[in-house]
N, C-alpha and C positions, 0 to 999 in steps of 0.2 A: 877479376884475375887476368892475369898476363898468358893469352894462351896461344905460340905458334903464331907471333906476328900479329893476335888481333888483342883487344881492349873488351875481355867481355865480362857482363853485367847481370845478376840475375835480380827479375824484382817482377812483383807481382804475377806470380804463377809465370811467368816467362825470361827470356832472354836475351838480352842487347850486345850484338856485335859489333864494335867501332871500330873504323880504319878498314872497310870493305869495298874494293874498288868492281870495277870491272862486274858489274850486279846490275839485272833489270829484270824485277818476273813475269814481265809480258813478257819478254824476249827467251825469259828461259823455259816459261812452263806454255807457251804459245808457236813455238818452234817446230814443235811435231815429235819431240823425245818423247813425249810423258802425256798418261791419259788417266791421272788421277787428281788432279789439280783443278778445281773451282773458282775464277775470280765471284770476291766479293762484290758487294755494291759499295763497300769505300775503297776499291782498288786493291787490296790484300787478296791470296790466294789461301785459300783451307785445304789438305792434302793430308793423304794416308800413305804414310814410307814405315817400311816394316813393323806394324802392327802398331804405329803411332800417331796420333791426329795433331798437327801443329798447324797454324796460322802463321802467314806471312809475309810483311809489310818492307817495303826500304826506300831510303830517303837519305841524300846528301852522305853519302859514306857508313850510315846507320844501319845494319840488316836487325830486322826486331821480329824473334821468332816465340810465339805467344803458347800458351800449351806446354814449352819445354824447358826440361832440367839445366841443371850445369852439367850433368853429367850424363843426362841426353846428346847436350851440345857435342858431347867430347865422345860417346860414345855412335852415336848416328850422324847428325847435322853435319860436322864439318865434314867429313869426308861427302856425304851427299852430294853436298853444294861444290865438293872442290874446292873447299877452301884454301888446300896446301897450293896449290897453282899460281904460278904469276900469269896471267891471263895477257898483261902488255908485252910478254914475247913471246906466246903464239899470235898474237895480234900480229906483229912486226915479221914472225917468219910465215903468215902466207899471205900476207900484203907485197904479193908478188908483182901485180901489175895494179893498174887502172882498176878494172872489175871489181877483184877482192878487196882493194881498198876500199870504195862506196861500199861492198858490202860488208864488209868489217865493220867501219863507220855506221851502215845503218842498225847490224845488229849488235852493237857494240856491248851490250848488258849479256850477251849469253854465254852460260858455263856449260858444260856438258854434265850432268848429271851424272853420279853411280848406283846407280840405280839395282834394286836386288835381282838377282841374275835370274831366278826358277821365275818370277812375277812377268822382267823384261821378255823372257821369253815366249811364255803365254802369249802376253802382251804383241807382242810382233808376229807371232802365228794370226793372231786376229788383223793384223795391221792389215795384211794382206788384201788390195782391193776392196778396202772397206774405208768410209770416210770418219775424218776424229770423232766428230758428235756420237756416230754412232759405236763406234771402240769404246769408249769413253763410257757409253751406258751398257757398252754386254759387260767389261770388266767392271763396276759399278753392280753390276746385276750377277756373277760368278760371286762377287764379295759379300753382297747382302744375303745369298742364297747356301752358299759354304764356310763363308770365314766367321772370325769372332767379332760379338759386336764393339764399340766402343762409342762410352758420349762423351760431348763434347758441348757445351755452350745451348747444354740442352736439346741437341740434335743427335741419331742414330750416324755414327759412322761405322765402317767394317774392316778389320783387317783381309788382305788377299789368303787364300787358302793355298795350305803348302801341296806337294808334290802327292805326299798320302794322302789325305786328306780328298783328293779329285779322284786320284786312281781307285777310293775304295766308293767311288759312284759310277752308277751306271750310265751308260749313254742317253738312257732316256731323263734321267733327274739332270743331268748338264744339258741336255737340250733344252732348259726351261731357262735357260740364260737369254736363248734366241740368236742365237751365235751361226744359227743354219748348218752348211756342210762342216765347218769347220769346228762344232763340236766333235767331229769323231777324229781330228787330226788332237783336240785338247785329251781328248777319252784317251788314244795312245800314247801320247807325249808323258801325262801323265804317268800312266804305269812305266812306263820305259825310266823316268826319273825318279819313280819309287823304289825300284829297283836297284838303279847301279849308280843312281847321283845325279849331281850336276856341279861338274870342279872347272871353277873356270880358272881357278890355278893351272891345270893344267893345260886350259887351252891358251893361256895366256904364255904357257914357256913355248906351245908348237910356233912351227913356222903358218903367219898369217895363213896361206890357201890351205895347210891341213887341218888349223883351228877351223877354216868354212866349214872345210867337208866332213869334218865331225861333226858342225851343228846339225846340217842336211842328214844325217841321218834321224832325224830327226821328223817325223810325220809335218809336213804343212809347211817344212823349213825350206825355203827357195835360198838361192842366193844373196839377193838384198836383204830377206830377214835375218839370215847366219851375219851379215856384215850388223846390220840395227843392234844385236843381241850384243855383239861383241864390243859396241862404241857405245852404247846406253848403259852397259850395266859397269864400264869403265874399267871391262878386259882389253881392250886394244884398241887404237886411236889411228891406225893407219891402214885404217879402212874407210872405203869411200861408197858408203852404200846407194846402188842406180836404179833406181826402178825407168820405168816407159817415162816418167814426164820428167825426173832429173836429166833423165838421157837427152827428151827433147830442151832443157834449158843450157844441159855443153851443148849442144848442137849450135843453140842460136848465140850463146855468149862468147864461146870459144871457138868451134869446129866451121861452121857456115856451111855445112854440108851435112849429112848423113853420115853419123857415126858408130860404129857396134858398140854394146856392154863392155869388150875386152878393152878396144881402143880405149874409152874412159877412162877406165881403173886403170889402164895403165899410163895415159897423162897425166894424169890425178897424183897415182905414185910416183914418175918421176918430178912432178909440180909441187908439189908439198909435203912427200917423204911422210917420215912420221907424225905429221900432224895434220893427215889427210881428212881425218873425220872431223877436227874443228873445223878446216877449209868448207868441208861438205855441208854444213849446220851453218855457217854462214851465209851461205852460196842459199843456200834452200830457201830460206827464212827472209834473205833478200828477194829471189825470184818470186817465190807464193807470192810478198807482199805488196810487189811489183807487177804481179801479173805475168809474167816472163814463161812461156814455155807452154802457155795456152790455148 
């Protein structure tokens, strides 16, 4: 079928997307967005996005998503992926100078993912001062311990557990996640969004700084995780999230001095405007792999 620009294909329990540019999933699921993504050992990734296990491989303009429907594709997948996006003109507008050029160039494959917003959030509560490996096995270990199971290719996968689902456990059954202090920021988060929701429609219509400071109210939400929450689950893109060692790579790529959190975000906004959080995903992904800011 002809769908929204691509060429797509269903055939043997999966999916063939033709005419897919601007795609590489080392680049996208190796970035630092997303900690639910496994490379294989023939290079494909296996991945749980809202309560569904797909496999995924790509090649010369091909995206081949294995596990899903046609009406998976059209229901989850594209939008996921961002598929609706021309990715060669945010490439073009924050190839501002020299710098973002090479790092465009070297992360050339990366989309930004929309990722489910209760999950992403979790997700970046934990981020906090904690390394991917280990992110990667407490939400892995929150999944197998509260969500539902799913197989797949003969292996147990788990969907993430929603919002009730957490709040109606206690602190001590979530601390077997191993998650340490920051089970009791998930324990609260939890109830708080059993509660009264989690609408990122509507953080999406605030003005970006009051969309933060709604996240923040939020138990364990800092400001770089309120900015992660808002660019990962693909509420808002014009934000440029700074922890200690982004901060230390504007310093040495851009600033040559000592620069504060405000100063950043606010080069950052007037440097690339609303497409500050591709800029930042970029920049990242280039420095970690570079070594830059160590």
């Amino acid at each position: 079928m002809h769908y929204r620009g691509y060429e797509v294909y269903g055939d043997d329990g999966g999916v063939r997307v033709e005419g897919v540019r601007d795609f590489d999933p080392v680049h996208i699921f190796e970035c630092g967005q997303c900690f639910r993504w496994y490379r294989q050992p023939d290079g494909s990734y296996t991945g749980v996005v809202r309560g569904k296990v797909a496999n995924v491989s790509y090649s010369s303009g091909v995206l081949k998503l294995d596990n899903v429907s046609l009406e998976d594709f059209r229901q989850v997948w594209f939008d996921y992926f961002d598929l609706g996006r021309d990715y060669s003109l945010i490439k073009k507008a924050v190839s501002t100078d020299g710098i973002m050029e090479r790092a465009v160039e070297f992360g050339g494959g990366i989309r930004i993912l929309r990722q489910e917003p209760w999950e992403t959030l979790i997700s970046f509560i934990l981020s906090a001062n904690n390394r991917i490996p280990r992110i990667m096995k407490i939400i892995s270990e929150i999944s197998r311990l509260f969500g539902a199971e799913i197989k797949y290719e003969g292996e147990s996968y788990y969907s993430f557990p929603d919002a009730r689902t957490l709040a109606s456990c206690s602190l001590e059954q979530i601390s077997e996640c191993r998650a340490g202090y920051r089970c009791g920021y998930i324990h609260e988060t939890a109830a708080a969004v059993a509660e009264s929701g989690f609408d990122t429609g509507k953080l999406a219509a605030m003005p970006t700084a009051d969309a933060r400071k709604e996240l923040m109210k939020y138990k364990g939400v800092g400001a770089k995780v309120a900015d992660c929450v808002l660019l990962y689950s693909g509420t808002r893109y014009d934000v440029f999230p700074v922890d200690v060692w982004v901060k230390r790579v504007m310093e040495e790529l851009y600033f040559g001095r000592e620069a504060s959190f405000s100063e950043i975000h606010r080069f950052a906004g007037e440097k690339f405007g609303q497409y500050a959080g591709f800029a930042q995903q970029y920049l990242f992904y280039y420095a970690r792999e570079h070594k830059i800011g160590v």
